[in-house]
NUKE-349481 format. One line per 2 residues: number of its first residue (from 1); their letters; for each residue y negated, z, x negated of N, C-alpha, C, O, CB. Coordinates in steps of 0.05 Angstrom, whole numbers, plus 5000, padded with zeros to 4 digits. Atoms other than C-alpha are relative to their C-alpha. Glycine has a CB too. Example, Ala and Ser with C-alpha at 12.3 -4.5 7.8 and 13.67 -1.06 7.14 Angstrom:
1 = as = 5024,5000,4982,5090,5156,4754,4976,5000,4982,4976,5013,4961,4999,5025,5020  5024,4999,5016,5021,5143,4727,4978,5014,5015,4956,5018,5005,4991,4971,4991 .
//
This chain:
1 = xx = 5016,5010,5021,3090,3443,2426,4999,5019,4976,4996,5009,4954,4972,4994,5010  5006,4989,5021,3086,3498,2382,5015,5002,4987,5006,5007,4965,4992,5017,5001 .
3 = xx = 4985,5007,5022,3154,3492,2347,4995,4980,4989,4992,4984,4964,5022,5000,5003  5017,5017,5012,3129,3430,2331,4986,4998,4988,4987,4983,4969,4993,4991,5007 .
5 = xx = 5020,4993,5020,3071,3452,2304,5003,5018,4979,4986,5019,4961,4981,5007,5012  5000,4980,5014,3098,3508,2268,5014,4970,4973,5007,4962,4951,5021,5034,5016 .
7 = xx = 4985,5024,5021,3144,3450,2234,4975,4989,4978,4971,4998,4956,5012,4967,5021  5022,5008,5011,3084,3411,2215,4987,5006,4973,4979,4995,4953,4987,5006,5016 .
9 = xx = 5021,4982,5021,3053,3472,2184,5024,5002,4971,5017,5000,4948,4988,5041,5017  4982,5000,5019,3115,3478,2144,5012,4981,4980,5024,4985,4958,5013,5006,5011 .
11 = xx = 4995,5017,5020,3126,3418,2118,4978,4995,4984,4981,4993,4960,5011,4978,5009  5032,5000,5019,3052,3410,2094,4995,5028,4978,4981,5026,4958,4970,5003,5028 .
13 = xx = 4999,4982,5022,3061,3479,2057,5020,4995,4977,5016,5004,4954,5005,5024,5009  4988,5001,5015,3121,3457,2028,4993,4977,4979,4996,4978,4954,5021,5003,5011 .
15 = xx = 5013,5017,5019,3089,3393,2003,4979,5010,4978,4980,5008,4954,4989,4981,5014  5024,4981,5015,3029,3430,1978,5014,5016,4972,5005,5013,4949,4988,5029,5027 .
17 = xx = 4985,4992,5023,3080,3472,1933,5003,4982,4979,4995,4987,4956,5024,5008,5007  4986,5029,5005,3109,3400,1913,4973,4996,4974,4973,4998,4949,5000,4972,5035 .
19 = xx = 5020,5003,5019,3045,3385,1886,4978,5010,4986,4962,4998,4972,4992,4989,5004  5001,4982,5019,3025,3441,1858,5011,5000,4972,5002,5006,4950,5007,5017,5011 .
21 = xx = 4987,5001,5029,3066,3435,1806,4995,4983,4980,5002,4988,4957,5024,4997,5000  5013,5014,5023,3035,3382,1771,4970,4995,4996,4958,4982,4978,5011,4976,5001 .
23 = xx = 5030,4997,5017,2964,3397,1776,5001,5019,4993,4982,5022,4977,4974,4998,5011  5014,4971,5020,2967,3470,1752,5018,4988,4978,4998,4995,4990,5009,5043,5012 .
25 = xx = 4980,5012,5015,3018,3437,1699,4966,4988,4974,4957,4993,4952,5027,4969,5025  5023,5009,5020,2953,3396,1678,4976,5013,4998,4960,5003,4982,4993,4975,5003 .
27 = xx = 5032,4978,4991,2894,3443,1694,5013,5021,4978,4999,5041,4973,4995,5018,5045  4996,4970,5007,2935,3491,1652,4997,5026,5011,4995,5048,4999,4989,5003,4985 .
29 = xx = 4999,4972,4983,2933,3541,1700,5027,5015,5003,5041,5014,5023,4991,4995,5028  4977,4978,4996,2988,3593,1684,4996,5018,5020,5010,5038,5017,5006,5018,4977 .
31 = xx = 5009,4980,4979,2965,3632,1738,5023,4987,5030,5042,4996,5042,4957,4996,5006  4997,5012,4978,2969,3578,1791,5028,4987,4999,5036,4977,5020,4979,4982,5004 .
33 = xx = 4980,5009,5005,3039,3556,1754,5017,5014,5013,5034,5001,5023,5004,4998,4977  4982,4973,4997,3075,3623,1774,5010,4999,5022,5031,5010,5029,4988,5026,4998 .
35 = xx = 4996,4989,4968,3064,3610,1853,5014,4975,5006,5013,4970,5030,4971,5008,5023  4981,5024,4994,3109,3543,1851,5025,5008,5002,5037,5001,5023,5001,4978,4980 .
37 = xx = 4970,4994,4993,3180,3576,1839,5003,5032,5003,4993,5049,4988,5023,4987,4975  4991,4972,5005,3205,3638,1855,5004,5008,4978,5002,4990,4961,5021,5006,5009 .
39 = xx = 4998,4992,5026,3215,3679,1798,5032,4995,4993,5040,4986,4972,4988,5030,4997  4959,5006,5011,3308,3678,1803,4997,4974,5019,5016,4971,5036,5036,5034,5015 .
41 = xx = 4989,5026,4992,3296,3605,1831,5010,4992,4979,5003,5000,4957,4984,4981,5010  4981,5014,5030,3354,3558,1786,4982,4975,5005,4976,4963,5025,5046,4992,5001 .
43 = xx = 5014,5022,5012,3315,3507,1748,5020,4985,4984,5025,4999,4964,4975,5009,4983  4997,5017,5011,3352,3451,1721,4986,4978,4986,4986,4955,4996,5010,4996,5010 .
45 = xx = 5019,5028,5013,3312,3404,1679,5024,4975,4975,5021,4953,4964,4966,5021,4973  4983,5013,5028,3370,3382,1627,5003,5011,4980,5026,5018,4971,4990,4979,4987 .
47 = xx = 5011,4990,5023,3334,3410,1568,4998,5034,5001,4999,5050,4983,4972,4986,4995  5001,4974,4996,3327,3477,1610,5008,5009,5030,4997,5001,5050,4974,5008,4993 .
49 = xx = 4987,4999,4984,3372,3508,1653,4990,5041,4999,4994,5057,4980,5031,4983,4994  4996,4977,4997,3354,3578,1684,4972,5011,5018,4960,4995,5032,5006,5011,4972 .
51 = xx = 5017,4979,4972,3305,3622,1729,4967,4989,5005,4950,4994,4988,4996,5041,4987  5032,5001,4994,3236,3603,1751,4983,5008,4980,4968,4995,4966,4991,5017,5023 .
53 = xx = 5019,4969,5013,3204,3661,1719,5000,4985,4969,4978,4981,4960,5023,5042,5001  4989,5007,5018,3236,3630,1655,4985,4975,4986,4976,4973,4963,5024,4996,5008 .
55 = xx = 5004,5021,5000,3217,3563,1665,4973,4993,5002,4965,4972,4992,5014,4991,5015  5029,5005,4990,3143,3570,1690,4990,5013,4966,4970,5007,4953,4986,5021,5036 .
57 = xx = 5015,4990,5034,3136,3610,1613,5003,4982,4988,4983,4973,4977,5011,5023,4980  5005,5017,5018,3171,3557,1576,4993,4973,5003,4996,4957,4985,5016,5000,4987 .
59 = xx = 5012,5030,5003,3142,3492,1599,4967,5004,5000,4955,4985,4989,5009,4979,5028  5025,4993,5001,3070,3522,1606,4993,5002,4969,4970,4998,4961,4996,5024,5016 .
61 = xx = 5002,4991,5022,3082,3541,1539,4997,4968,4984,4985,4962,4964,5025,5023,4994  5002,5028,5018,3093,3465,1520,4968,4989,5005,4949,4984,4990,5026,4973,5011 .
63 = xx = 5035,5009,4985,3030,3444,1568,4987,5007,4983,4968,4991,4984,4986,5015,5028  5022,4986,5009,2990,3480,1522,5000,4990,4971,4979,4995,4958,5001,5032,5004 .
65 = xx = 5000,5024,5023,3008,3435,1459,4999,4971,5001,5004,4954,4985,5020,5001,4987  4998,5044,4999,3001,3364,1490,4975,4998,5001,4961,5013,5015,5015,4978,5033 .
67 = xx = 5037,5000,4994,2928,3343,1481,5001,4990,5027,4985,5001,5042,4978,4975,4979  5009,5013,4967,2935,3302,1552,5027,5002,5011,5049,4999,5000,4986,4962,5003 .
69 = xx = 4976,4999,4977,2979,3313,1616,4995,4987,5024,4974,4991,5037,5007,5029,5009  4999,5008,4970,2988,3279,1675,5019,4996,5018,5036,4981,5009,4990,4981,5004 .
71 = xx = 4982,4991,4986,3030,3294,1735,5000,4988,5021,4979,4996,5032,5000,5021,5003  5006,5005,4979,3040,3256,1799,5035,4999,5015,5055,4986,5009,4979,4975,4999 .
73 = xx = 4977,5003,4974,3093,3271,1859,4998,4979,5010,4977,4967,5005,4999,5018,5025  5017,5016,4980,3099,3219,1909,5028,4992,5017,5050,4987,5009,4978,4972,4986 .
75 = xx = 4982,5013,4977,3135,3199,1971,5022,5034,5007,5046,5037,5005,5022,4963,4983  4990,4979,5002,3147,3272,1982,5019,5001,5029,5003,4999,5047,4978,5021,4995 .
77 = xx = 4988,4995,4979,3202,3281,2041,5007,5033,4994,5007,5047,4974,5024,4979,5006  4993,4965,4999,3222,3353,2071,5019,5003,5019,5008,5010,5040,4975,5022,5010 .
79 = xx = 4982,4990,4978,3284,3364,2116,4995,5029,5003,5001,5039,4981,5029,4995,4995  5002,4964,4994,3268,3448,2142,5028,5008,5018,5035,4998,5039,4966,5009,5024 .
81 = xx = 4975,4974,4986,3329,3496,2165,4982,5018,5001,4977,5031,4981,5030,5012,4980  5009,4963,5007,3286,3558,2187,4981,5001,4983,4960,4988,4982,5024,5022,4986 .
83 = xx = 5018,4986,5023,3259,3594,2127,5012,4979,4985,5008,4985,4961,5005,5036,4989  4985,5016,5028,3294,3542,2085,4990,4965,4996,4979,4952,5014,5040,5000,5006 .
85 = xx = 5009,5031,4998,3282,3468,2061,5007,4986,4982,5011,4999,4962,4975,4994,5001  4993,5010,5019,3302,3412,2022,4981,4973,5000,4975,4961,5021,5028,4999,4999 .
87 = xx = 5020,5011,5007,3258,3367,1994,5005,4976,4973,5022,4980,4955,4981,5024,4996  4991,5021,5021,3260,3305,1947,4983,4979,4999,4983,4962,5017,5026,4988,5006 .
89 = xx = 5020,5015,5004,3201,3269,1916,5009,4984,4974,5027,4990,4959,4974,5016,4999  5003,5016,5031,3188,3214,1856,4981,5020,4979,4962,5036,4984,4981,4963,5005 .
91 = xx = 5024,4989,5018,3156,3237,1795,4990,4989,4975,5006,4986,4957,5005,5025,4992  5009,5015,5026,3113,3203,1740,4974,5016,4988,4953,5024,4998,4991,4967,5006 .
93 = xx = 5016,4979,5020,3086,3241,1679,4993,4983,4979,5006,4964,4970,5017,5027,4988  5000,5016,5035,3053,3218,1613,4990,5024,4985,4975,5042,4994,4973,4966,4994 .
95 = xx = 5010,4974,5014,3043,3266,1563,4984,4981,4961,4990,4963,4945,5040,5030,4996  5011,5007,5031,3005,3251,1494,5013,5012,4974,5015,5036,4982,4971,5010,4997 .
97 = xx = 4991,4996,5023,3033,3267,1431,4985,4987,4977,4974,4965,4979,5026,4993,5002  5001,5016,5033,3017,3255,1347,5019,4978,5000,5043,4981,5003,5009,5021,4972 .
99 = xx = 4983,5023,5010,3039,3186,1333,5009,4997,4973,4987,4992,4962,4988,4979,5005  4995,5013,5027,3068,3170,1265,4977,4990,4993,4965,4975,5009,5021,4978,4999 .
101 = xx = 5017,5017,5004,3012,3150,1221,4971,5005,5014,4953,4989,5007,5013,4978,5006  5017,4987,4985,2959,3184,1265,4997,4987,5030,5009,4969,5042,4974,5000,4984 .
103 = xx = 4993,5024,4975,2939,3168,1325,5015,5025,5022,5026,5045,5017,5030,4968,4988  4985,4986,4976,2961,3193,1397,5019,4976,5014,5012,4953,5015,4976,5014,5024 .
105 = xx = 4981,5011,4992,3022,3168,1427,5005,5007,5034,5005,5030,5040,5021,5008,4981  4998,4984,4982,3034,3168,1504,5029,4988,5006,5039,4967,4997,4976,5001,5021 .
107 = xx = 4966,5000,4991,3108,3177,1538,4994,5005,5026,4979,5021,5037,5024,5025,4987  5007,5002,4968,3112,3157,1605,5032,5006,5018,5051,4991,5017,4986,4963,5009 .
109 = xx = 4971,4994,4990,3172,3185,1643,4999,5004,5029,4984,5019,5041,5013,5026,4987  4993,5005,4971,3198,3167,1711,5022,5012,5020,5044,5001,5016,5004,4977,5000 .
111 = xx = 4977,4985,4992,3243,3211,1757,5000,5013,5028,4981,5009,5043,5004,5019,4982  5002,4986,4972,3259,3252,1820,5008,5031,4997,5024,5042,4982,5021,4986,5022 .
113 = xx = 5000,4970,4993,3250,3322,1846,5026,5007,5015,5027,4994,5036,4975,5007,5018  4981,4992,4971,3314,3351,1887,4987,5029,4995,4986,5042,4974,5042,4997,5000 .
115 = xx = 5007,4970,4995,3287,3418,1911,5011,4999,5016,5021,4979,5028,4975,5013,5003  4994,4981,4984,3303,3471,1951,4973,5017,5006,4956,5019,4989,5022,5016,4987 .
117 = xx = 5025,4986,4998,3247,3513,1984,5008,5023,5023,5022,5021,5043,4973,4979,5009  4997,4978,4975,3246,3579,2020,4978,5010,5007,4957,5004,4995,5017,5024,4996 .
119 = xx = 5025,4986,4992,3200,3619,2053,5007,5026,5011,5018,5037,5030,4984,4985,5020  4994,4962,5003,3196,3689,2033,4966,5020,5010,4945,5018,4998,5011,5010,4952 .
121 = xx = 5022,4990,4994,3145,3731,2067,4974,4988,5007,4952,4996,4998,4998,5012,4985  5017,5022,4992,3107,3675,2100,4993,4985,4975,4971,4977,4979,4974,5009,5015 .
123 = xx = 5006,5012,5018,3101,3640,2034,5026,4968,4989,5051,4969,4987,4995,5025,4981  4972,5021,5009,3144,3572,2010,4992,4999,4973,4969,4995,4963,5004,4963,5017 .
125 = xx = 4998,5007,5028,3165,3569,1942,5025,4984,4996,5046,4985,5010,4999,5024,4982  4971,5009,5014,3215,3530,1902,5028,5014,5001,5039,4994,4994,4996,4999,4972 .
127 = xx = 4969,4987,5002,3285,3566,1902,5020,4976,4984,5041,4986,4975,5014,5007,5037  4982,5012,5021,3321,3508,1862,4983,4978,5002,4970,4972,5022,5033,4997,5004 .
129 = xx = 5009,5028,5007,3299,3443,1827,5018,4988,4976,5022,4998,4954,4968,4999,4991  4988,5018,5013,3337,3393,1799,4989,4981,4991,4990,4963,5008,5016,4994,5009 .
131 = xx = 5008,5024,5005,3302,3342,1756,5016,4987,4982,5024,4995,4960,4978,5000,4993  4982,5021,5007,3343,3274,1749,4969,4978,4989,4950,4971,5003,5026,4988,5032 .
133 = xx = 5010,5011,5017,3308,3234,1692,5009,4964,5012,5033,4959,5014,5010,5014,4970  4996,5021,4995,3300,3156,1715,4997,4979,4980,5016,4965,4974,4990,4999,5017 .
135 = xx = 5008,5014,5029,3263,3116,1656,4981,5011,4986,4965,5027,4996,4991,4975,5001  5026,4984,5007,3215,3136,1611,4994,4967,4979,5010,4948,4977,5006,5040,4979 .
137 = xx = 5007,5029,5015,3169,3077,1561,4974,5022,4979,4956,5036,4987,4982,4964,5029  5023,5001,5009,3126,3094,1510,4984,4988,4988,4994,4969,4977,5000,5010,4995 .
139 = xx = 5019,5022,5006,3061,3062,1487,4972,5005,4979,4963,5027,4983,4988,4991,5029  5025,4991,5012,3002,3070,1444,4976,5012,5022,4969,5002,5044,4990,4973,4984 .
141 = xx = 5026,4999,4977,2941,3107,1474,4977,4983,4994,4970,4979,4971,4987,5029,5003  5010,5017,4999,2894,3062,1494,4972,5023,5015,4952,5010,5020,5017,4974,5013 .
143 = xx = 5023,4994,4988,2841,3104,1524,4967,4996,4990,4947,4994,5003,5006,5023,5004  5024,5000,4999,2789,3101,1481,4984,4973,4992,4961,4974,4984,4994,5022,4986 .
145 = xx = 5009,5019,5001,2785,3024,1477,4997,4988,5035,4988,4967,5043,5015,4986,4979  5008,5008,4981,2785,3027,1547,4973,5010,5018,4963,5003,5039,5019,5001,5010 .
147 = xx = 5031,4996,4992,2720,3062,1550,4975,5005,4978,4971,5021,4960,4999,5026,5019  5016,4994,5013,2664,3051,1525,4964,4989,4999,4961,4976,5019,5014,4998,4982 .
149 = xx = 5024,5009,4999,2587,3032,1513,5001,4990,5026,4994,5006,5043,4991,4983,4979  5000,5022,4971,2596,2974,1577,5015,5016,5019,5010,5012,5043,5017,4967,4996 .
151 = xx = 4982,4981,4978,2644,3023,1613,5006,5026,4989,5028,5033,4980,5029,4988,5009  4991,4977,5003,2634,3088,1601,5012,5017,5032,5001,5016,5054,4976,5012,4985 .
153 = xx = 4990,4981,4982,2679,3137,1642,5002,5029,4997,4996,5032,4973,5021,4992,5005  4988,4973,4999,2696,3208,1646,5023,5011,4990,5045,5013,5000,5002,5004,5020 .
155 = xx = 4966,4993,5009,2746,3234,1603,5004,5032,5000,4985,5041,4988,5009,4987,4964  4985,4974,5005,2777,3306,1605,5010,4999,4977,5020,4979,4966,5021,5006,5019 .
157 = xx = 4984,4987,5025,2801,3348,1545,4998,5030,5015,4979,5045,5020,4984,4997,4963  4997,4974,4990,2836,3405,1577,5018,5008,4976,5036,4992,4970,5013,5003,5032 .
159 = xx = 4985,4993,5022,2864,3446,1515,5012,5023,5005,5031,5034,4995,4988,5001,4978  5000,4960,4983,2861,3513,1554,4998,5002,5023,4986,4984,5035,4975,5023,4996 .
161 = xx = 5001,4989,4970,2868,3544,1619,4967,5008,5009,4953,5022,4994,5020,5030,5002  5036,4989,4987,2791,3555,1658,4992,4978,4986,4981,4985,4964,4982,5036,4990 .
163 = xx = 5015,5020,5011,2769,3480,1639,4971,5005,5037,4973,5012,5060,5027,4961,4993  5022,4988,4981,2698,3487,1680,5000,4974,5019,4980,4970,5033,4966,5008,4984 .
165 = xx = 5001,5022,4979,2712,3427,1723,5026,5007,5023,5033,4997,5044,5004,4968,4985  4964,4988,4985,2781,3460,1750,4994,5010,5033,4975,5026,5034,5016,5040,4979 .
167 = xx = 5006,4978,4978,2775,3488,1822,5015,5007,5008,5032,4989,5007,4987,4997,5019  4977,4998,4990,2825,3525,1855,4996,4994,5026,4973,4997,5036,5013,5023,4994 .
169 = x = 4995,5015,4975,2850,3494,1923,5018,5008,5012,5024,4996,5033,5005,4976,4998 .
//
């Protein structure tokens, strides 16, 4: 039973990494960004090709000019070798942007994760990611006719890292 269980534990850390990456992404947490890839893991994105270390500076660095982010993995699988793993989830993001004319604009983009994951010193991190771009749509934001007086909801404005609703997990 206990290789079994050790498995278990391993694939649940490696998911945990998985989705890590897109709530410190929107929490703005450069902190909590850092412990997703190794620092000489190869990052492929298209737009940016090169080291972890690299990659956790310059997309954090964008995070921190989108008024709104949102990040979701899903249907995370994990094949494990050992210390090693490969891994391959969906991913859907929308990010906000200035529209032409004022106004926020959101871009909704659809795609998959190919990782690689190791585990260095009892820890799993990324060691390579490949993101393959599937569709993307964009749309007017609609949020704030979707709440209001008769339905008010809860909205977030994270602009900065340490929003006071954040917790780490």
């Amino acid at each position: 039973m206990e290789p079994q269980l050790q498995e278990l534990l391993d694939k649940k850390a490696c998911e945990e990494v998985i989705h890590r990456y897109g709530r410190t992404q929107d929490w703005l947490d450069d902190e909590g960004h850092s412990t997703v890839f190794w620092p000489d893991a190869d990052v492929d994105f298209g737009f940016f090709k090169g080291s972890g270390e690299d990659f956790v500076t310059t997309v954090m660095a964008h995070e921190h000019t989108v008024p709104r982010r949102w990040h979701l993995c899903t249907s995370v699988m994990v094949q494990l070798d050992g210390d090693t793993a490969k891994a391959e989830c969906y991913g859907i993001a929308v990010g906000a942007s200035e529209a032409n004319g004022g106004g926020l604009q959101d871009t909704m983009f659809g795609g998959r994760y190919l990782d690689e994951l190791e585990k260095r010193n009892g820890e799993w991190r990324i060691s390579k990611r490949t993101y393959i771009l599937d569709w993307s749509h964009q749309f007017p934001d609609a949020l704030e006719q979707a709440t209001g007086a008769d339905f008010d909801l809860h909205v977030l404005s994270i602009t900065d890292g340490g929003h006071p609703m954040y917790r780490r997990l």
